[in-house]
C-alpha positions as CSV (number, residue, x, y, z in Angstrom):
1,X,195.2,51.7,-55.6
2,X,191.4,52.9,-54.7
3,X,189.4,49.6,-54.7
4,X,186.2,50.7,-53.8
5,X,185.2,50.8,-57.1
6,X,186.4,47.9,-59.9
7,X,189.3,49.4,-62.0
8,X,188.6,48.5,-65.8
9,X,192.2,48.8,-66.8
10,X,193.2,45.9,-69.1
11,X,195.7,43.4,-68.0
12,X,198.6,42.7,-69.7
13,X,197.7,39.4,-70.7
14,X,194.6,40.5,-72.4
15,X,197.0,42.3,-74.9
16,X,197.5,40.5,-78.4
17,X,201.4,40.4,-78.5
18,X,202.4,38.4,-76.0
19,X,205.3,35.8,-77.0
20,X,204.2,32.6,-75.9
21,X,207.4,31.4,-73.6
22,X,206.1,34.5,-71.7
23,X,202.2,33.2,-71.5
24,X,203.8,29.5,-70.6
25,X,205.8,31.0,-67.6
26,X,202.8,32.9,-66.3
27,X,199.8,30.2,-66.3
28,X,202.4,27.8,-65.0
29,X,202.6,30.4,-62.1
30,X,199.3,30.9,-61.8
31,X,198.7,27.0,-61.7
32,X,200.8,27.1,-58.5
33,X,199.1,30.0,-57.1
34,X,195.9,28.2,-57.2
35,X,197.5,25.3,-56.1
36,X,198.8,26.7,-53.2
37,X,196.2,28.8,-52.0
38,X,193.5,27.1,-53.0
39,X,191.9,27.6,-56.2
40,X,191.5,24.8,-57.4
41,X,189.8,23.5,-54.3
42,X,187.2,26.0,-54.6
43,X,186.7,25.0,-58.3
44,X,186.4,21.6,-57.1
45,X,183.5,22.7,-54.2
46,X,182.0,24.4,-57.2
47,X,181.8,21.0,-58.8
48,X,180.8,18.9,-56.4
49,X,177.9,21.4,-55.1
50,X,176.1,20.7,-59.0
51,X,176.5,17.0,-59.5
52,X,174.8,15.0,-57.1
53,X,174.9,11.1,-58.1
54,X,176.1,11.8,-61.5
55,X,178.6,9.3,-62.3
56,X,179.1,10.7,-66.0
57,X,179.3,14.8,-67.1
58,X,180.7,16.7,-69.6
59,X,182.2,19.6,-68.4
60,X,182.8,23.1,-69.9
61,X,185.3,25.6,-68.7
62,X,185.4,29.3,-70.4
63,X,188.7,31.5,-70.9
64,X,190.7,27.7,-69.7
65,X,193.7,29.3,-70.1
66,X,196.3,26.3,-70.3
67,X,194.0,23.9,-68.8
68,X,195.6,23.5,-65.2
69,X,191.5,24.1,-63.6
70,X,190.5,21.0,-65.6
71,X,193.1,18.9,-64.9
72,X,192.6,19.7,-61.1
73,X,188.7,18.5,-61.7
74,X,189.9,15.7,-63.9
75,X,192.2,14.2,-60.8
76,X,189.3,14.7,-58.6
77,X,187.0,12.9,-60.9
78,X,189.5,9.9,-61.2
79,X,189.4,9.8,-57.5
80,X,185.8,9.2,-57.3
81,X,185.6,7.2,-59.9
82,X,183.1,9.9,-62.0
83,X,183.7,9.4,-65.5
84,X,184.1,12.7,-67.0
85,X,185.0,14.5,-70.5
86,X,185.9,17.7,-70.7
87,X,185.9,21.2,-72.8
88,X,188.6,23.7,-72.8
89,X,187.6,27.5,-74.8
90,X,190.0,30.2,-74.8
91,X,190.3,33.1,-77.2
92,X,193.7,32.9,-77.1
93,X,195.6,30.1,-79.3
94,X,198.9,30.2,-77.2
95,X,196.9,29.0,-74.2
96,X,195.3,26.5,-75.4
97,X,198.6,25.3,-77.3
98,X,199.8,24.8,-73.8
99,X,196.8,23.0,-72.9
100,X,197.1,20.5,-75.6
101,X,200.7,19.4,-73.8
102,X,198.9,18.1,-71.1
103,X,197.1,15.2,-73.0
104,X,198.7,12.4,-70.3
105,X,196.7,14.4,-67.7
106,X,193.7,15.4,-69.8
107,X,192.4,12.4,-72.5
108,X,189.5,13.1,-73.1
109,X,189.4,17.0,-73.4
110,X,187.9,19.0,-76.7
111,X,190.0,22.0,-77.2
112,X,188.3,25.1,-78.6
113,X,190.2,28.1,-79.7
114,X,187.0,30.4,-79.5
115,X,185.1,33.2,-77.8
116,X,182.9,31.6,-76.0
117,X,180.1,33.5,-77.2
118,X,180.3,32.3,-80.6
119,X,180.7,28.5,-79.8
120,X,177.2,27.0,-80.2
121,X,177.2,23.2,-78.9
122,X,176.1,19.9,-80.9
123,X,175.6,18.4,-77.6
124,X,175.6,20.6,-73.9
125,X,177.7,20.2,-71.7
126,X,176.5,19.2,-68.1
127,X,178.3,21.7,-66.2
128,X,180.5,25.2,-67.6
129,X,182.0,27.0,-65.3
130,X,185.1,30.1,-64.7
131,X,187.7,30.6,-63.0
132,X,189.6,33.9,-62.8
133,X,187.8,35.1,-66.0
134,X,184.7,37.6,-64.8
135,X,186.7,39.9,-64.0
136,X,188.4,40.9,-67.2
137,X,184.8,41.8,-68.4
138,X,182.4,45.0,-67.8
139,X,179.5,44.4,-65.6
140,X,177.5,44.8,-68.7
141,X,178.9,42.2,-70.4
142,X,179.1,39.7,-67.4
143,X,175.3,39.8,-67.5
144,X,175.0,38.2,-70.7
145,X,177.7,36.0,-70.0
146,X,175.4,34.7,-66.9
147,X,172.9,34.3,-69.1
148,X,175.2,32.5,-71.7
149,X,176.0,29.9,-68.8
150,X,172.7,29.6,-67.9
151,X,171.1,28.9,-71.6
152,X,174.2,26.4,-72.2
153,X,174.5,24.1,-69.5
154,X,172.3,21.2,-68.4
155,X,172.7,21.0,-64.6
156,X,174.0,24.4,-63.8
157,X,177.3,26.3,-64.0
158,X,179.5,27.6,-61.0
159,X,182.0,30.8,-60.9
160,X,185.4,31.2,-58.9
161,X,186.6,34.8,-59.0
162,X,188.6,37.4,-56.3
163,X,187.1,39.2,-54.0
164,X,188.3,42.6,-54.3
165,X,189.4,43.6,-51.2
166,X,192.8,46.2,-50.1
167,X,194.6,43.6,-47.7
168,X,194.2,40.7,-50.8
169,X,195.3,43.7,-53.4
170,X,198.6,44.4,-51.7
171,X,199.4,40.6,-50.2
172,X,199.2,39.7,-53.9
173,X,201.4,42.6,-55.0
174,X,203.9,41.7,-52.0
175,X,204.5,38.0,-52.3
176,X,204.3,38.5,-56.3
177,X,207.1,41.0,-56.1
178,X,209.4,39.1,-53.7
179,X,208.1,35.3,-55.9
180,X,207.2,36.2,-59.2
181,X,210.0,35.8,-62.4
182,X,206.7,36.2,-64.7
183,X,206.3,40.4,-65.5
184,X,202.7,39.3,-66.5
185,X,202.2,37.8,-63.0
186,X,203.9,40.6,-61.3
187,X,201.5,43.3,-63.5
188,X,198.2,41.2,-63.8
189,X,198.0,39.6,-60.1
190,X,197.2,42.8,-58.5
191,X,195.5,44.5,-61.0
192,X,193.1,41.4,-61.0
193,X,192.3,42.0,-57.4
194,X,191.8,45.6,-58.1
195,X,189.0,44.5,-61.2
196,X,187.6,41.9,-59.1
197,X,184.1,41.7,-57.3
198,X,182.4,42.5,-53.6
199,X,179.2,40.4,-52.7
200,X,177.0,42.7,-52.7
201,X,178.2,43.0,-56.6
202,X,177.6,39.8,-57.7
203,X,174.2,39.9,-56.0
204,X,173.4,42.5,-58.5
205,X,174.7,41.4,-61.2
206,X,173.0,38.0,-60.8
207,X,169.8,39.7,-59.8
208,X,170.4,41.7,-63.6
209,X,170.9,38.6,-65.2
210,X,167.4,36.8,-63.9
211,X,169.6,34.3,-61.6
212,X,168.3,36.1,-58.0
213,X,168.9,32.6,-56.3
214,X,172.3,31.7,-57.0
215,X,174.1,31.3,-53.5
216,X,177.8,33.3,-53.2
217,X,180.0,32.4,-50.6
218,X,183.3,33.5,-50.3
219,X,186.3,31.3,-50.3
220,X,189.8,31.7,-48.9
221,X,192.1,33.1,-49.6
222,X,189.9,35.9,-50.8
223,X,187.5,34.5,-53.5
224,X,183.9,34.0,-54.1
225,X,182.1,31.0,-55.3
226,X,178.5,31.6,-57.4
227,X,176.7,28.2,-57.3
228,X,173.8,28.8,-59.7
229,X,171.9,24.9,-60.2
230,X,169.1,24.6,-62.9
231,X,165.4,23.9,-61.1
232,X,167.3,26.2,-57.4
233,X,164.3,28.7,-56.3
């Protein structure tokens, strides 16, 4: 695989027909990959770089996939005593099916069975963010979806997405091979990589979108964190 350039071949799990026992399996592996190499504490940096003092937010995640990001900001919330609600959208109902299981983890979660472009808001939400979810979109339409965040949030919004890089490409491919019992998992993991962003990319794409002073930093094990706060200059 060539990764000097973003590979716009779909994933498996973008796909229509996929039974649901096969979607559980594979966001319950993902939910370890990101607990295990760190995801969710870069979700969790994302968080705590846009609240400040706030002791009560409403927060927004888009393609939430079974919910396992938000229950990861939800513990960290109970931990510092932050009161927060939260918002799951996905376009796909198996996904957040899954996500309504976890209501001893998640009380006080709105589930939205959605494309996040057509869900218009009574009430904003303090904070949206993504994670693992930019890349299954054109650079096109990421630039209105930065502009979606933007328009839609009332602090800010934050982004946690792969670096695409050869070394994280065939280290996924490897321990997902030798790991994985999810085909999705064993199929999508490296092909994410391989549709995933350099940082000079997302400078672009944020500088396309009107956000030019949104800080990205990259993350292990291979990810990059966009910070973009309402009022930043």
């Amino acid at each position: 695989m060539n990764v000097k350039e973003r590979s716009y071949k779909k994933e498996l799990l973008d796909r229509d027909d996929i039974p649901f026992d096969d979607i559980v399996a594979n966001m319950k592996e993902l939910n370890f990959i990101n607990t295990w190499l760190g995801g969710h504490q870069i979700s969790i940096k994302g968080l705590q770089q846009l609240i400040g003092e706030t002791q009560a937010l409403t927060i927004c995640e888009i393609g939430c996939g079974g919910g396992d990001n938000l229950v990861a900001l939800n513990k960290w919330c109970l931990q510092k005593n932050i009161s927060a609600s939260f918002i799951g959208i996905d376009l796909k109902e198996p996904c957040i099916a899954l996500g309504k299981t976890q209501t001893s983890l998640l009380q006080n979660t709105t589930w939205m069975v959605n494309d996040y472009r057509n869900v218009v808001f009574q009430n904003q939400p303090d904070i949206i963010f993504s994670s693992l979810f930019c890349h299954h979109f054109t650079n096109g339409q990421l630039k209105d979806q930065l502009q979606w965040m933007k328009q839609n949030s009332r602090m800010g919004f934050f982004i946690n997405d792969l670096e695409r890089n050869a070394v994280a490409y065939y280290l996924i491919k490897v321990l997902t091979f030798l790991f994985s019992s999810s085909y999705l998992v064993k199929n999508d993991a490296p092909l994410s990589v391989a549709r995933g962003f350099k940082k000079r990319e997302w400078f672009r794409l944020l500088q396309s979108a009107n956000l030019p002073h949104c800080p990205v930093n990259w993350k292990w094990a291979f990810r990059h964190l966009v910070i973009c706060k309402h009022g930043t200059k």
